[in-house]
C-alpha positions as semicolon CSV with decimal commas, in nm:
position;residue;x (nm);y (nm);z (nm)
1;X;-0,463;-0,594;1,944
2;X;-0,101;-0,532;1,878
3;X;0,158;-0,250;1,721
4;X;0,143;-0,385;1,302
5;X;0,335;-0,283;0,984
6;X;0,052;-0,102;0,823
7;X;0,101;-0,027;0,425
8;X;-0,104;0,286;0,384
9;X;-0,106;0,209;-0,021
10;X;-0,204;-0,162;0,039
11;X;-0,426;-0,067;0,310
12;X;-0,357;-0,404;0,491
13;X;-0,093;-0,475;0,795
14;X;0,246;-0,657;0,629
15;X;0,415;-0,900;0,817
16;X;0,792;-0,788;0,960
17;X;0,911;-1,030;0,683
18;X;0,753;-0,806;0,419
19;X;0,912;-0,510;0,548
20;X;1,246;-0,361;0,441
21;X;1,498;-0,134;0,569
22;X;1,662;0,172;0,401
23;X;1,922;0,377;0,574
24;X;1,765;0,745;0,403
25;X;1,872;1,117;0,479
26;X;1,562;1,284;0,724
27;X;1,531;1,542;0,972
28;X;1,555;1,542;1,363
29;X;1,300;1,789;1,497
30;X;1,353;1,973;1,855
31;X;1,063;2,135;1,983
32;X;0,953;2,210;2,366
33;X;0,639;2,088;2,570
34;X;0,549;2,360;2,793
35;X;0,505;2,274;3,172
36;X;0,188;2,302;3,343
37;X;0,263;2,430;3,625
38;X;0,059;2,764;3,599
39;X;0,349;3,054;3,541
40;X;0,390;2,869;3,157
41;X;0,727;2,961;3,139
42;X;0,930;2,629;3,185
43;X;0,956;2,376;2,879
44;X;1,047;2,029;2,837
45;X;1,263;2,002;2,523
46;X;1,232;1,705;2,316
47;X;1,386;1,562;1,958
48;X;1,162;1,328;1,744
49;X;1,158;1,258;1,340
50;X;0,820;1,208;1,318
51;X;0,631;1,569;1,493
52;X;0,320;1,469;1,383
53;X;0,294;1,179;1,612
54;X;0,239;1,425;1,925
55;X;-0,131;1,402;1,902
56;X;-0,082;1,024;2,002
57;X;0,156;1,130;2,270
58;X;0,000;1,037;2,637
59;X;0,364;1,085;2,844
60;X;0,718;1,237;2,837
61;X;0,960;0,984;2,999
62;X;1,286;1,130;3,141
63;X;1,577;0,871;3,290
64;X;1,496;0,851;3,689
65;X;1,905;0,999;3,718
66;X;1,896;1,262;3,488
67;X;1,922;1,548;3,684
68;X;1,804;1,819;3,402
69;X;1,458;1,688;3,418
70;X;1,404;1,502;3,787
71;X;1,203;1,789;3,955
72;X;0,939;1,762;3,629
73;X;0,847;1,406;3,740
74;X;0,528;1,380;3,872
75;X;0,436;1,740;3,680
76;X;0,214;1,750;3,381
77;X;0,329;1,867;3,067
78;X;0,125;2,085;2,720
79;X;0,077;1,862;2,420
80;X;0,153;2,158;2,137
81;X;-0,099;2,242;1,918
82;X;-0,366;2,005;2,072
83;X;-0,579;2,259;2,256
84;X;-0,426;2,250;2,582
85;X;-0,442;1,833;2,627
86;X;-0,216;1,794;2,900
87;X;0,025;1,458;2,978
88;X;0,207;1,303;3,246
89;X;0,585;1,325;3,296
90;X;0,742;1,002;3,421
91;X;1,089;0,826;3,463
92;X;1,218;0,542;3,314
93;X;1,534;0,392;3,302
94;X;1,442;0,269;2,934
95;X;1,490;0,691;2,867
96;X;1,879;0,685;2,688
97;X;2,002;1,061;2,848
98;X;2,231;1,043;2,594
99;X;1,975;1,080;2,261
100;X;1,836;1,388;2,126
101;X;1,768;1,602;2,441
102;X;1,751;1,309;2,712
103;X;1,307;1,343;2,718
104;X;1,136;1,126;2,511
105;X;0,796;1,165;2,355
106;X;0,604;0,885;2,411
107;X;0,328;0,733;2,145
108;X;0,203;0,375;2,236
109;X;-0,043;0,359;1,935
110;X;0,245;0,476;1,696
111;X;0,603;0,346;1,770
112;X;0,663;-0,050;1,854
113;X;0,889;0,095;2,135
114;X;0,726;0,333;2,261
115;X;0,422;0,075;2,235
116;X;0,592;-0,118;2,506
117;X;0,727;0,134;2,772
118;X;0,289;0,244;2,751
119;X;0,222;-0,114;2,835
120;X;0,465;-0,110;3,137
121;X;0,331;0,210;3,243
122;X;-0,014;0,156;3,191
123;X;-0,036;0,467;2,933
124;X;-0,289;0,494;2,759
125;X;-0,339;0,440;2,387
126;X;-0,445;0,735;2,065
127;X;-0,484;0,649;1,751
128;X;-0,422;0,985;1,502
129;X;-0,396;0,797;1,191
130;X;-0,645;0,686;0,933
131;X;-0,576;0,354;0,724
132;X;-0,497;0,586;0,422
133;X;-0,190;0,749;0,575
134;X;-0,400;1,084;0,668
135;X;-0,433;1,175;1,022
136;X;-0,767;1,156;1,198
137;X;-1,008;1,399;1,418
138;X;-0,746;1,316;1,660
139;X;-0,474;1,518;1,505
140;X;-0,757;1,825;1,577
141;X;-0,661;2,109;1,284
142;X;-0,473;1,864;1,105
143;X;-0,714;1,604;1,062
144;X;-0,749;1,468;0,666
145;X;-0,367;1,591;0,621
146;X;-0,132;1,299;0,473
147;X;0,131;1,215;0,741
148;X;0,408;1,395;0,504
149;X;0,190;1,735;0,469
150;X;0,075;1,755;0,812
151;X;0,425;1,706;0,936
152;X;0,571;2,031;0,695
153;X;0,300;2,218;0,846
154;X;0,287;2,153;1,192
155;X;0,619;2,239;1,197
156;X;0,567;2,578;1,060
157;X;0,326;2,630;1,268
158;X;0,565;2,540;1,661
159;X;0,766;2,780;1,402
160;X;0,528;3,038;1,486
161;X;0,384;2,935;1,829
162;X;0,777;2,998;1,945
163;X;0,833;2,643;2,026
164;X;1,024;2,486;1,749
165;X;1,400;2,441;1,878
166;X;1,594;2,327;1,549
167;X;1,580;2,093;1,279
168;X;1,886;1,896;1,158
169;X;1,968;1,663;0,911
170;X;1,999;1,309;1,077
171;X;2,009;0,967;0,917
172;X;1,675;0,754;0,941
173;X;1,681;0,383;0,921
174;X;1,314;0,395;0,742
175;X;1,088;0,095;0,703
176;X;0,938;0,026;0,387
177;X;0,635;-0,217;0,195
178;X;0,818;-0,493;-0,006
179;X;0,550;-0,500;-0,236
180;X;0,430;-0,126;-0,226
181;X;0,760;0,041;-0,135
182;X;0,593;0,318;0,044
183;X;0,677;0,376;0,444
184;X;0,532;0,154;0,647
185;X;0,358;0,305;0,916
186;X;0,340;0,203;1,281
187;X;-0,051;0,111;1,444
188;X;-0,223;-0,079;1,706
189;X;-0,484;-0,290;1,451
190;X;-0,722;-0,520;1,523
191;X;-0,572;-0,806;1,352
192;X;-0,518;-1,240;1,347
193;X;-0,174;-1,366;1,551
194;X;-0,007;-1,623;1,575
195;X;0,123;-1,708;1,916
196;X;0,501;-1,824;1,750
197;X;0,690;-1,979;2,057
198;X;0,501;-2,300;2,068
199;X;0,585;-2,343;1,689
200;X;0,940;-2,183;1,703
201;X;0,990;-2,394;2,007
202;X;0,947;-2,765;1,818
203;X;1,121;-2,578;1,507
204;X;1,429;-2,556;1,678
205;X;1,424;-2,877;1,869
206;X;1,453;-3,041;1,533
207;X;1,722;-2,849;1,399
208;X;1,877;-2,935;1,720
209;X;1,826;-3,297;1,737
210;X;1,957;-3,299;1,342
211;X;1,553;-3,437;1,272
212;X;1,521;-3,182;0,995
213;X;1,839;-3,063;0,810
214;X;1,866;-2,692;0,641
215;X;2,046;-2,706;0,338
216;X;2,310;-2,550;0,249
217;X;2,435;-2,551;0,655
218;X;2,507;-2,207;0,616
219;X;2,132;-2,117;0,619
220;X;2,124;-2,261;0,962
221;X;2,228;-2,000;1,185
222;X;2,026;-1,704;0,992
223;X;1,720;-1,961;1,046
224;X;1,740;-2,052;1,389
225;X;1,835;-1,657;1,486
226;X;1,489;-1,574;1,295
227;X;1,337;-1,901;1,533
228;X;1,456;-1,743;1,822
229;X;1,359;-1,400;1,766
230;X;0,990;-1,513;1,667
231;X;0,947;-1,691;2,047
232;X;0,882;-1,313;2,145
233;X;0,572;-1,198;1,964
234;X;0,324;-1,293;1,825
235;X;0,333;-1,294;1,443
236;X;0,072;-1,106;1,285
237;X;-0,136;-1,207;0,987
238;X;-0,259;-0,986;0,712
239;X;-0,605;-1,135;0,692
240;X;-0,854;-1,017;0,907
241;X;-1,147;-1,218;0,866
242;X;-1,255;-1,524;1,069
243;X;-1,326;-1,785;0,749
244;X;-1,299;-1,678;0,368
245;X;-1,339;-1,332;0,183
246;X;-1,686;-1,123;0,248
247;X;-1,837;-1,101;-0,054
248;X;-2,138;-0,881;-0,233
249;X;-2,512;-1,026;-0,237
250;X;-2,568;-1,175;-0,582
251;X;-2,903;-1,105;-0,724
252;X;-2,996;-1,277;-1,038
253;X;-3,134;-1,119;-1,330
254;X;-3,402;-1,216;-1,553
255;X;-3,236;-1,064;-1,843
256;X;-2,911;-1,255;-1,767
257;X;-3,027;-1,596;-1,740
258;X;-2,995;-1,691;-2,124
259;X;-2,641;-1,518;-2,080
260;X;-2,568;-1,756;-1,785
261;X;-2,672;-2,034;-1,903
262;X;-2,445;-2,030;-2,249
263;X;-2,154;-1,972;-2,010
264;X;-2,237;-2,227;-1,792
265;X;-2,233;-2,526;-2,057
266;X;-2,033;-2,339;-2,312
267;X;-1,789;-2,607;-2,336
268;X;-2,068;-2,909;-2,394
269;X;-2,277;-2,730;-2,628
270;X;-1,963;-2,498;-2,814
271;X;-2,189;-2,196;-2,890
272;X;-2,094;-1,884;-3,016
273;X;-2,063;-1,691;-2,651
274;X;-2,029;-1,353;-2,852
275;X;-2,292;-1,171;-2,990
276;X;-2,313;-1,255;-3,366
277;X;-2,116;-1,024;-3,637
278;X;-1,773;-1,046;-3,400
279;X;-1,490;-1,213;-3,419
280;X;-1,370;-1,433;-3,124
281;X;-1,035;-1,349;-3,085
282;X;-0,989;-0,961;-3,122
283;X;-1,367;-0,919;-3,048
284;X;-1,389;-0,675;-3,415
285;X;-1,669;-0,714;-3,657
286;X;-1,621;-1,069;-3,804
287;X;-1,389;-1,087;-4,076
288;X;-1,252;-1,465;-4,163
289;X;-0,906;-1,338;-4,331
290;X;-0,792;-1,077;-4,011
291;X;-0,787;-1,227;-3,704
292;X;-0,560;-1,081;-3,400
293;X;-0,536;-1,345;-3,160
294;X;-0,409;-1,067;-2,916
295;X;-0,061;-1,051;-3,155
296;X;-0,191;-0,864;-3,459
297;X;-0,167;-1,199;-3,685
298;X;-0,350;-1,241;-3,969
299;X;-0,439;-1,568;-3,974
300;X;-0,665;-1,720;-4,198
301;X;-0,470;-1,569;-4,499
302;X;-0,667;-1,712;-4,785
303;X;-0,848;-1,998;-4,683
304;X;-1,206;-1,826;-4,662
305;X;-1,153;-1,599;-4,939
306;X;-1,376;-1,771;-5,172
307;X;-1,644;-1,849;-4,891
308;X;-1,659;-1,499;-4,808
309;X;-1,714;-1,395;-5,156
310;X;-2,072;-1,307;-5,212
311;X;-2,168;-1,355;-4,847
312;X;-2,316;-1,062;-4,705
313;X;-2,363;-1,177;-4,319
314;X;-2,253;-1,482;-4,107
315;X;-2,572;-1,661;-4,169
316;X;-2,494;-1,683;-4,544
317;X;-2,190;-1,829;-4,499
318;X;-2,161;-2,192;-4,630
319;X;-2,174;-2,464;-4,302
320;X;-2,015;-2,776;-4,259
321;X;-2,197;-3,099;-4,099
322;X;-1,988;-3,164;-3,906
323;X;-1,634;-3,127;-3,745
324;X;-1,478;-3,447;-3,867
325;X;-1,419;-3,312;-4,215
326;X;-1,246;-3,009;-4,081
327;X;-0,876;-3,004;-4,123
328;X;-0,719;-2,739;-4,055
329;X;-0,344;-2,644;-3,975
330;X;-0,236;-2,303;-3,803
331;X;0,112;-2,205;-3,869
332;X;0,108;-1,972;-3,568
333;X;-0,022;-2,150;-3,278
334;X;0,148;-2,473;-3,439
335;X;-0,150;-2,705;-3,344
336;X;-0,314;-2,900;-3,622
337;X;-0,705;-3,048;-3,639
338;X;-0,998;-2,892;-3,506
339;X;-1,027;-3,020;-3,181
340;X;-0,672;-2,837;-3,109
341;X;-0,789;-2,469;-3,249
342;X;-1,148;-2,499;-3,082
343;X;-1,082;-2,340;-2,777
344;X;-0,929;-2,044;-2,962
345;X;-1,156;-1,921;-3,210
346;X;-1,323;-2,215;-3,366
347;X;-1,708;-2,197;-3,358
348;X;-1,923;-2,518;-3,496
349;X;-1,861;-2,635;-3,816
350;X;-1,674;-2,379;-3,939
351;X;-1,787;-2,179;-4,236
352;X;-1,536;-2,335;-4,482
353;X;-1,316;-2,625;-4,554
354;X;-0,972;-2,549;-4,539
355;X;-0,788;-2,845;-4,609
356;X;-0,403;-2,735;-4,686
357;X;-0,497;-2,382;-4,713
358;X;-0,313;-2,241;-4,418
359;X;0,008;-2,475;-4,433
């Protein structure tokens, strides 16, 4: 398992070539962790854009030389509105002083950083969101809230517990589907990877050794930058199944099998696949002078009029031998002879000669 680009719309991970960046106007939300240290009156303040990630937070790192926060290491701090779930303090020197309030919330199972620093650390990992964007039993009160809800209202509510700080505006560098445009959201999946470097590796080597040329040159630096940058992680695939697509039992019906079998030789045999009375083409009750073809064409115009004259069902319309003395020209889908039209709406042996009719 890794940290993925999960598409809550798609419900799929998206590659971090499918993912775009917009630079968007958001919010940077300050808030304080109380202290367990029994007299509850000493807070850890920290700044974060996303508030409902702190049911997936397992520690608050401070930077080992920041002397605001060095006599909290080692302490445990309150996890707001969780029910009293309590997390370590630690120091890092990953911890920039000089951001928000100089803590840092961290959520291995929900930021690719912070996914990191819990690997060096050995922190452990929460999962609070469902596939669908809604937060899980994890999230405790807030569980089957969508990310964007539960956030407005766990805000209001460290409004009212007395721990909500501020909120001010602050520009967001937000990720984004390419193909569903929604925000991508940060989870450890069980997914398929590909370990890059070995293929990167040989990539490069023949850029190097001029064995394969990018064209235009200019393409060459952006190229190897991307080949060098892939060496690092693993690149993670969308599909999550060992061999092909799982699939729904199939069980045949009785009633079906005269169905199936027209489809199946449909071609060799050229039956009528629809039931009788309808047309082929814009599936209404069969009329030889109106005939849609999905355009709204007519387009036998008069060539069956007289054949359709007196005929009171399909069955008593006249029939021809064979094919070889149909001839018949279609000013729309400019193809000429039967053997052209028969895979639009030509049945056997046609009802009518049409010879020059439709020219």
């Amino acid at each position: 398992t890794y940290m993925v680009n999960w598409s809550p719309n798609l419900q799929t991970a998206v590659s971090d070539l499918e993912v775009e960046y917009f630079d968007e106007p958001g919010t940077l939300f300050f808030f304080n962790y109380p202290v367990a240290d029994g007299s509850m009156d000493e807070f850890l303040p920290v700044a974060t854009t996303r508030p409902e990630t702190l049911f997936g937070d397992t520690a608050i790192a401070v930077h080992p030389q920041d002397d605001r926060y060095r006599k909290y290491v080692g302490k445990m701090a309150i996890v707001p509105m969780s029910g009293g779930r309590e997390i370590p303090i630690v120091a890092d020197d990953y911890v920039d002083r000089e951001f928000g309030t100089g803590a840092l919330k961290i959520t291995p199972g929900h930021d690719p950083n912070d996914y990191v620093i819990g690997k060096k650390l050995g922190l452990p990992l929460v999962n609070i969101m469902n596939k669908d964007g809604t937060l899980n039993e994890n999230a405790g009160p807030y569980s089957g809230l969508d990310r964007f809800v539960a956030r407005s209202r766990l805000w209001s509510d460290l409004e009212t517990a007395g721990l909500a700080l501020r909120a001010e505006p602050y520009s967001l560098r937000v990720p984004r589907s390419q193909r569903g445009g929604e925000v991508i959201e940060y989870l450890v999946s069980k997914q398929w990877f590909v370990i890059m470097e070995p293929l990167a590796k040989k990539a490069l080597e023949a850029v190097e050794s001029r064995d394969l040329k990018i064209i235009p040159e200019r393409f060459e630096k952006p190229r190897t930058t991307t080949a060098n940058g892939q060496q690092k992680e693993p690149f993670g695939q969308s599909k999550t199944t060992p061999l092909g697509q799982p699939k729904k039992p199939l069980q045949p019906v009785p009633s079906m099998q005269k169905e199936l079998l027209k489809i199946s030789n449909a071609w060799d045999t050229r039956n009528d696949l629809m039931r009788k009375g309808l047309c082929f083409n814009c599936k209404d009750p069969w009329t030889l002078d109106q005939c849609c073809l999905g355009k709204g064409h007519v387009h036998y115009i008069e060539a069956f009029s007289d054949c359709e004259e007196g005929a009171k069902s399909e069955e008593e319309l006249p029939k021809h031998e064979s094919d070889e003395d149909m001839d018949v020209s279609c000013p729309f889908l400019e193809t000429s002879g039967i053997e052209d039209l028969k895979p639009f709406f030509l049945p056997v042996g046609l009802r009518k000669e049409a010879r020059g009719r439709l020219g």
